[in-house]
N, CA, C and O atoms as a GROMACS GRO file, in nm:
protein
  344
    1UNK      N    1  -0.125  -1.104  -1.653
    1UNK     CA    2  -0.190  -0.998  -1.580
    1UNK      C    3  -0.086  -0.931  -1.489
    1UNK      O    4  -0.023  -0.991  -1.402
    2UNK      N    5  -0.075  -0.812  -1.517
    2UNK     CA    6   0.012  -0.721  -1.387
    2UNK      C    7  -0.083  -0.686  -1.280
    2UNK      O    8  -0.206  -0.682  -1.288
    3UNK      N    9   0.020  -0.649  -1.141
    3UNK     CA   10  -0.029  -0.656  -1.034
    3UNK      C   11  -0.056  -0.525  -1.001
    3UNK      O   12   0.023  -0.434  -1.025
    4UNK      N   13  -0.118  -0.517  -0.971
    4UNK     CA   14  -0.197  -0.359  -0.912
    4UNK      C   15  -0.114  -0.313  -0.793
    4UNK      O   16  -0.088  -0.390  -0.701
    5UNK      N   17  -0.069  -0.169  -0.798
    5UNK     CA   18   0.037  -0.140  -0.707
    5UNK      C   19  -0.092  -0.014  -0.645
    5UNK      O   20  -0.147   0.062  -0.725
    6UNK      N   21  -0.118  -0.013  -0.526
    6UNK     CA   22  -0.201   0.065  -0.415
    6UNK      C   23  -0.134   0.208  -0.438
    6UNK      O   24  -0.212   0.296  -0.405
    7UNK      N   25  -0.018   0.253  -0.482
    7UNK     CA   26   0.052   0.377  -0.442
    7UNK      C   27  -0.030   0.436  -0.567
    7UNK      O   28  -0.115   0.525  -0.566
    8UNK      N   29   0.027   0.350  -0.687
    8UNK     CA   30  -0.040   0.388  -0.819
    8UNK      C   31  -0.176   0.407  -0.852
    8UNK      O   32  -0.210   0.416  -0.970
    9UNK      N   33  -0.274   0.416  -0.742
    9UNK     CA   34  -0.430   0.424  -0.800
    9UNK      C   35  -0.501   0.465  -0.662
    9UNK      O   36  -0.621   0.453  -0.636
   10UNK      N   37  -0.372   0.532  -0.558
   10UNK     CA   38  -0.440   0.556  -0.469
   10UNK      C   39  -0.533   0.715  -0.470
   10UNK      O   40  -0.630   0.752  -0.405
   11UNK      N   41  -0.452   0.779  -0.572
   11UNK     CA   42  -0.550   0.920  -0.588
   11UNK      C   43  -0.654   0.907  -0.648
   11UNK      O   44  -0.747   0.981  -0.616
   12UNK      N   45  -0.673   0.818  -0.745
   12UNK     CA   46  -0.779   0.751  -0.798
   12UNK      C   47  -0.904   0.709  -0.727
   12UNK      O   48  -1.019   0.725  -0.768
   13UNK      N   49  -0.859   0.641  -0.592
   13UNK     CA   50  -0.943   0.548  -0.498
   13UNK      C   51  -1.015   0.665  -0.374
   13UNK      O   52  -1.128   0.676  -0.327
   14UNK      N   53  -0.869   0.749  -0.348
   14UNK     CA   54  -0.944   0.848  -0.302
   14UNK      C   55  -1.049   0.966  -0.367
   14UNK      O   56  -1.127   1.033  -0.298
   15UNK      N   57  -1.037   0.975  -0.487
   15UNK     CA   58  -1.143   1.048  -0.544
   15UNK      C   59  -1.276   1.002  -0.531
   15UNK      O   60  -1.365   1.076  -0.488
   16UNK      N   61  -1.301   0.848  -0.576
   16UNK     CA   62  -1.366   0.800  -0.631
   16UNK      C   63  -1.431   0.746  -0.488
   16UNK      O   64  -1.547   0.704  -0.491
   17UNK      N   65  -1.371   0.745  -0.384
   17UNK     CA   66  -1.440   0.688  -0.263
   17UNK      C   67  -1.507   0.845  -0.181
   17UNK      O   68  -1.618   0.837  -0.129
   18UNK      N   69  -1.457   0.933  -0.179
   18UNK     CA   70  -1.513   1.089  -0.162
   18UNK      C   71  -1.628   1.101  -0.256
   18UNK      O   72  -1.739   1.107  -0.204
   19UNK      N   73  -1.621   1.106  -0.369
   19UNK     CA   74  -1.797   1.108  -0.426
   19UNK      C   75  -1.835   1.027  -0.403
   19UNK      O   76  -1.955   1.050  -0.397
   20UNK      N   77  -1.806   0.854  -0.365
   20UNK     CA   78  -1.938   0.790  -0.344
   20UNK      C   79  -1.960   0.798  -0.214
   20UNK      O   80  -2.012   0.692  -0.179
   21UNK      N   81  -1.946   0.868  -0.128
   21UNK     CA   82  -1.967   0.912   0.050
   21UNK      C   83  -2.027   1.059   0.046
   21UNK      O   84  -2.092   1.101   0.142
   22UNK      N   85  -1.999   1.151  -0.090
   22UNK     CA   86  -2.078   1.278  -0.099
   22UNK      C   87  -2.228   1.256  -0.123
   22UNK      O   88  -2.324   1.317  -0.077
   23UNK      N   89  -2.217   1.106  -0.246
   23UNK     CA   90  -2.352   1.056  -0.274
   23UNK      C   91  -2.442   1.011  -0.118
   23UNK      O   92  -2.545   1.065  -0.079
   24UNK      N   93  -2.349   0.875  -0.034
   24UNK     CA   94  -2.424   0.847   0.056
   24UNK      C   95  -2.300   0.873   0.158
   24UNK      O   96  -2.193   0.814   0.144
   25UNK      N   97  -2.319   0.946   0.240
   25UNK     CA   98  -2.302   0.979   0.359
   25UNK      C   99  -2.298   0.934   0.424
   25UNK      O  100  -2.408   0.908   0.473
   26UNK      N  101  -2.140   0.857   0.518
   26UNK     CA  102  -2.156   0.779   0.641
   26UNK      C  103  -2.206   0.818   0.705
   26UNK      O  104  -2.212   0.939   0.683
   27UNK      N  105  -2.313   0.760   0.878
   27UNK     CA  106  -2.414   0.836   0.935
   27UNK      C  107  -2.288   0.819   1.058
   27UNK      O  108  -2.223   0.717   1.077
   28UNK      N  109  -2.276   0.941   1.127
   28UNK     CA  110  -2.187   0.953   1.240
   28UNK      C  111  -2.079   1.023   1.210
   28UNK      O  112  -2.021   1.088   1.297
   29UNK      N  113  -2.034   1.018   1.073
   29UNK     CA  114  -1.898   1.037   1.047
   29UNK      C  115  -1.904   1.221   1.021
   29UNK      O  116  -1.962   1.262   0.921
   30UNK      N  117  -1.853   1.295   1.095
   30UNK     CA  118  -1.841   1.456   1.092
   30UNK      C  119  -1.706   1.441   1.064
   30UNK      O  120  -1.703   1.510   0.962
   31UNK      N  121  -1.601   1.405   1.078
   31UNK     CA  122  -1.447   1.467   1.063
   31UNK      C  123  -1.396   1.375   0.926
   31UNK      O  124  -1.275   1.356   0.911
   32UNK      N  125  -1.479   1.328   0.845
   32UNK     CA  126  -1.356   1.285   0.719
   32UNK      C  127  -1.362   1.128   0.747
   32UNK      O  128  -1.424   1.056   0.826
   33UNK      N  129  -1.253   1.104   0.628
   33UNK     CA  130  -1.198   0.947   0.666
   33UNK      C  131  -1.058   0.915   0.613
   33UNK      O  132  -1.020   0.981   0.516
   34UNK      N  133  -0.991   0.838   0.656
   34UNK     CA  134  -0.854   0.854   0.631
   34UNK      C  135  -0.872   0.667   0.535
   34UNK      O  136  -0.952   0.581   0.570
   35UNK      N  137  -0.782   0.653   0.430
   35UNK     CA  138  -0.793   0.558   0.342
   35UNK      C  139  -0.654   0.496   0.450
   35UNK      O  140  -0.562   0.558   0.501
   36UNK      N  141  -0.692   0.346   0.454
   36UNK     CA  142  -0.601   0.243   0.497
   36UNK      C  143  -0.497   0.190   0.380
   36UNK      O  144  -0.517   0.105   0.293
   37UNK      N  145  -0.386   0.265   0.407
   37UNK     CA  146  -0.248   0.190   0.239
   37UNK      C  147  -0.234   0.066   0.245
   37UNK      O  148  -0.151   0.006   0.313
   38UNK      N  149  -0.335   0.007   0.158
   38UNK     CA  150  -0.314  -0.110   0.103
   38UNK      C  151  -0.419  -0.176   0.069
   38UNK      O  152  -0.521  -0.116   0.103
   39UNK      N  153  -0.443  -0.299   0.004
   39UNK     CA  154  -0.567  -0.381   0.011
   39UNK      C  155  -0.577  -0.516   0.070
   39UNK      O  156  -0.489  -0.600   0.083
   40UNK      N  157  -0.705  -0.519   0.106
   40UNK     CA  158  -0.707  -0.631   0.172
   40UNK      C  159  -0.790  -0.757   0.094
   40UNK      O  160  -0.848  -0.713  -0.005
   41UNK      N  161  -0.804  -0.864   0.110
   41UNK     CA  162  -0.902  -0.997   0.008
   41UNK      C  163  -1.000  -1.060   0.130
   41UNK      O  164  -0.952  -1.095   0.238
   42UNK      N  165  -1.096  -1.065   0.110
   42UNK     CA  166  -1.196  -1.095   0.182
   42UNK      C  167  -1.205  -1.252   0.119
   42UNK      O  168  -1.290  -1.269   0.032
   43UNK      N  169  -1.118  -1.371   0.159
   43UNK     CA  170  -1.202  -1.497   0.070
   43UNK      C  171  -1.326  -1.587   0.036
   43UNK      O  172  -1.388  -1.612   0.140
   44UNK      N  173  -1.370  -1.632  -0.050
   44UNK     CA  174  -1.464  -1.709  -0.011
   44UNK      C  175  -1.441  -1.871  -0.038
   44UNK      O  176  -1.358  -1.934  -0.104
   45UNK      N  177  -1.578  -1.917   0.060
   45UNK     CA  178  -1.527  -2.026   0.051
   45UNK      C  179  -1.688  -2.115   0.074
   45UNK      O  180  -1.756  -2.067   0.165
   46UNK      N  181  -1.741  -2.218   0.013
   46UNK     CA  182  -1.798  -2.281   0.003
   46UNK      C  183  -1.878  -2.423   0.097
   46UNK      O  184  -1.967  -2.501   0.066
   47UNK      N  185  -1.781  -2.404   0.243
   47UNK     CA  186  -1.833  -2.494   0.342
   47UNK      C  187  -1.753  -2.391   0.479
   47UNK      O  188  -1.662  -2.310   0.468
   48UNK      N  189  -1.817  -2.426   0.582
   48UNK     CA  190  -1.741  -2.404   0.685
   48UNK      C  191  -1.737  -2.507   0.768
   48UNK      O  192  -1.840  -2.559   0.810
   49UNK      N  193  -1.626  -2.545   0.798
   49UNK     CA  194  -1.564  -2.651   0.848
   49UNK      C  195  -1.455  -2.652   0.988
   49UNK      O  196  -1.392  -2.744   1.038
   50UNK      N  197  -1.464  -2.492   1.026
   50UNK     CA  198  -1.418  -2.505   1.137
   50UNK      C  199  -1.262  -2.458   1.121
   50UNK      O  200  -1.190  -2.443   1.220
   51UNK      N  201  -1.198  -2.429   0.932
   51UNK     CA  202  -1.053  -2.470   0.942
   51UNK      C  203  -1.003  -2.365   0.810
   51UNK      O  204  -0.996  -2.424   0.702
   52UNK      N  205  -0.985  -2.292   0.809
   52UNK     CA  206  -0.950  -2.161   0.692
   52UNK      C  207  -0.854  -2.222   0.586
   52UNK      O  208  -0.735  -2.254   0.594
   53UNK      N  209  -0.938  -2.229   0.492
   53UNK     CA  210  -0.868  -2.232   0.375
   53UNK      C  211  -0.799  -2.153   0.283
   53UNK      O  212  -0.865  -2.100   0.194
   54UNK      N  213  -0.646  -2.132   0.288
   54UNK     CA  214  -0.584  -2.039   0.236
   54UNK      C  215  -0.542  -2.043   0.036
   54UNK      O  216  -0.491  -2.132  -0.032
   55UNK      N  217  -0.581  -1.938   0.007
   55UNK     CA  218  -0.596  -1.945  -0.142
   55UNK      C  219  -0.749  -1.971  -0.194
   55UNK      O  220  -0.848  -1.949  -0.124
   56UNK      N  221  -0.753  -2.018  -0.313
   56UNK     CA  222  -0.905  -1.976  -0.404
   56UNK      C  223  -0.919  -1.847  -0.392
   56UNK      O  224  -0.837  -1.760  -0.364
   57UNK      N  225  -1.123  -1.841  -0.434
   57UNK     CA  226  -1.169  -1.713  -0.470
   57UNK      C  227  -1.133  -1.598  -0.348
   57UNK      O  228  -1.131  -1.627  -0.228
   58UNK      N  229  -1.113  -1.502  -0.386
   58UNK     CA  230  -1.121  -1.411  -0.294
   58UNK      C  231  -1.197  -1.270  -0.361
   58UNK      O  232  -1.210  -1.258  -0.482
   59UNK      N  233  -1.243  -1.170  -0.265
   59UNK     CA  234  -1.271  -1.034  -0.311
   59UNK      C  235  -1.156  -0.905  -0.249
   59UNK      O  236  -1.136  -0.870  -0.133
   60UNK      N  237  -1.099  -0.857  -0.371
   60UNK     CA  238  -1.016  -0.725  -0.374
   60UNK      C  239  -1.092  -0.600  -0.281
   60UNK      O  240  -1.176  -0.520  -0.322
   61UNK      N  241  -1.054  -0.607  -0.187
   61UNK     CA  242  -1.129  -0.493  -0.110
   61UNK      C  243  -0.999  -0.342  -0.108
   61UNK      O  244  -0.881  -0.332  -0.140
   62UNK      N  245  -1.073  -0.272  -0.066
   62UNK     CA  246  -1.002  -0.119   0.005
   62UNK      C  247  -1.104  -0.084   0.156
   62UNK      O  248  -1.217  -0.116   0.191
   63UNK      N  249  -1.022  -0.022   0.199
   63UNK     CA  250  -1.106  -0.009   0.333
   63UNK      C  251  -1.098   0.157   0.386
   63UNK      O  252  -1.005   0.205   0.321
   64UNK      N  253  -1.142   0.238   0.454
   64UNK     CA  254  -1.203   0.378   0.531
   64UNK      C  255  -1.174   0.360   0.688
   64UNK      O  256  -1.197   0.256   0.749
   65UNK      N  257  -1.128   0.457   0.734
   65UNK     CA  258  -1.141   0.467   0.885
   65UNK      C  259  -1.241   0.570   0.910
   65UNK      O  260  -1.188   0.650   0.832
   66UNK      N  261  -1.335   0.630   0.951
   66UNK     CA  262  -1.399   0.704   0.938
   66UNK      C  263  -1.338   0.788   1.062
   66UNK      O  264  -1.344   0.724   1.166
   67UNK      N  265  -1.289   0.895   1.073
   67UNK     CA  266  -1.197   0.991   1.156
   67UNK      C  267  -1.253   1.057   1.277
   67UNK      O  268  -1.189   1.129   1.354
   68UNK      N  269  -1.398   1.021   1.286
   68UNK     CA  270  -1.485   1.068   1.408
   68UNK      C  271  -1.515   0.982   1.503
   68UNK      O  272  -1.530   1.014   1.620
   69UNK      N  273  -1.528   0.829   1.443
   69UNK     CA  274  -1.611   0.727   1.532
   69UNK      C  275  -1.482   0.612   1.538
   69UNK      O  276  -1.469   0.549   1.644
   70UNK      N  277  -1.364   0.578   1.399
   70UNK     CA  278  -1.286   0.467   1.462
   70UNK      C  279  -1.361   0.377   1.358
   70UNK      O  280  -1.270   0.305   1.317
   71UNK      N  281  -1.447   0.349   1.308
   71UNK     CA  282  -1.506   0.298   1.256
   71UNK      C  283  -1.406   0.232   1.106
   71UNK      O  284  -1.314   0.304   1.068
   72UNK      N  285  -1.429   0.112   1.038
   72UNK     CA  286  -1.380   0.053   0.960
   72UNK      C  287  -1.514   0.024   0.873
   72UNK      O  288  -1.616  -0.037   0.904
   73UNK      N  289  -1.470   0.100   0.739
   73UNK     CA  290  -1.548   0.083   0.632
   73UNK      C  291  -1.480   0.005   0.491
   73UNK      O  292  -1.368   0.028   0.446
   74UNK      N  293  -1.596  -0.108   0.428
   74UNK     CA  294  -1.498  -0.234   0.370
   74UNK      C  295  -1.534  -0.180   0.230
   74UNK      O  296  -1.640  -0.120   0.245
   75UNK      N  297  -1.490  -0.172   0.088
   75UNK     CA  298  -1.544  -0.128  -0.024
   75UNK      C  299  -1.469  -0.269  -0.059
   75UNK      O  300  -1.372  -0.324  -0.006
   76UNK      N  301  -1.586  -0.318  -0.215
   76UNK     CA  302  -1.469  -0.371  -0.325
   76UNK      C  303  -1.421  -0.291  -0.398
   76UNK      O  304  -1.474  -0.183  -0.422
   77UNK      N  305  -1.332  -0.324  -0.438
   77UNK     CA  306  -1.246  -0.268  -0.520
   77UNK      C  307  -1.372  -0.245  -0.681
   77UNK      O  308  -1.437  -0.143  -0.705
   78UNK      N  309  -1.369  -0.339  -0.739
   78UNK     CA  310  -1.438  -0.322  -0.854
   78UNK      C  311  -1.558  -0.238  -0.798
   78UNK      O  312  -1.576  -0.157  -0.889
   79UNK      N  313  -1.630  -0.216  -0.721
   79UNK     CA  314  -1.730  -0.123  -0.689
   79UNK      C  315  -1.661  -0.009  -0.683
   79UNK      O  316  -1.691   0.079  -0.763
   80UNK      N  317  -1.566   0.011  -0.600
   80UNK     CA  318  -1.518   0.169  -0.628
   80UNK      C  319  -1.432   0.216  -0.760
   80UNK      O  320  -1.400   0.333  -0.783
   81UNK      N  321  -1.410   0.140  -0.816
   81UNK     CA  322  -1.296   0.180  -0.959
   81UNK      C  323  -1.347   0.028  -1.066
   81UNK      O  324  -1.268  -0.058  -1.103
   82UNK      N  325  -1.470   0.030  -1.092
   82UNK     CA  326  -1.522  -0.007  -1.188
   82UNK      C  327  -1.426  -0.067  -1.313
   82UNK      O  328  -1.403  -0.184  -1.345
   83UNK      N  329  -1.390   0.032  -1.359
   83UNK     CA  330  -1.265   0.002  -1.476
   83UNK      C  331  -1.159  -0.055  -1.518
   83UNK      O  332  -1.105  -0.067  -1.628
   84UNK      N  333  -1.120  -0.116  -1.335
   84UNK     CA  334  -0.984  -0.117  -1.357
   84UNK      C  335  -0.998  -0.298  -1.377
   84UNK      O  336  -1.087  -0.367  -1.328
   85UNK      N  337  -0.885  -0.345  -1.459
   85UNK     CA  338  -0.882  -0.471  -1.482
   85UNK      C  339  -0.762  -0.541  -1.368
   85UNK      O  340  -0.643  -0.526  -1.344
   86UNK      N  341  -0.829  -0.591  -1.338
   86UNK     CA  342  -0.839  -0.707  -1.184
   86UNK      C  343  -0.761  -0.821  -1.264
   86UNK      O  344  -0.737  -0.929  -1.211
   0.00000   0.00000   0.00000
């Protein structure tokens, strides 16, 4: 599996995150949103124990600043770009 490079699919991510915000509309957000370069992994993990377990499952996220409020908006990845093989 090759690694997904953020530069390479970022016009992509921005398209594709602009229609799904034309569809639903952040509530507050009047000035836009600026895309954060890079991705982030949300992990999961199966007990909490008080003690972060680094590695296992994780979720491929992208994230939104919304340019009016400051606000941080979390997408997965496979929700916004469906297609792409992970």
């Amino acid at each position: 599996m090759n690694p997904i490079n953020f530069n390479s699919i970022k016009n992509e991510l921005q398209t594709a995150l602009q229609e799904r915000l034309r569809l639903t509309p952040l509530v507050g957000e009047t000035a836009g949103f600026t895309l954060v370069e890079g991705f982030l992994n949300s992990p999961l993990q199966t007990e909490i124990s008080g003690s972060l377990v680094i590695g296992g499952p994780n979720i491929p996220m992208v994230a939104i600043v919304g340019n009016s409020s400051g606000r941080m908006y979390f997408f997965a990845l496979k929700a916004v770009l469906p297609n792409l093989t992970i």
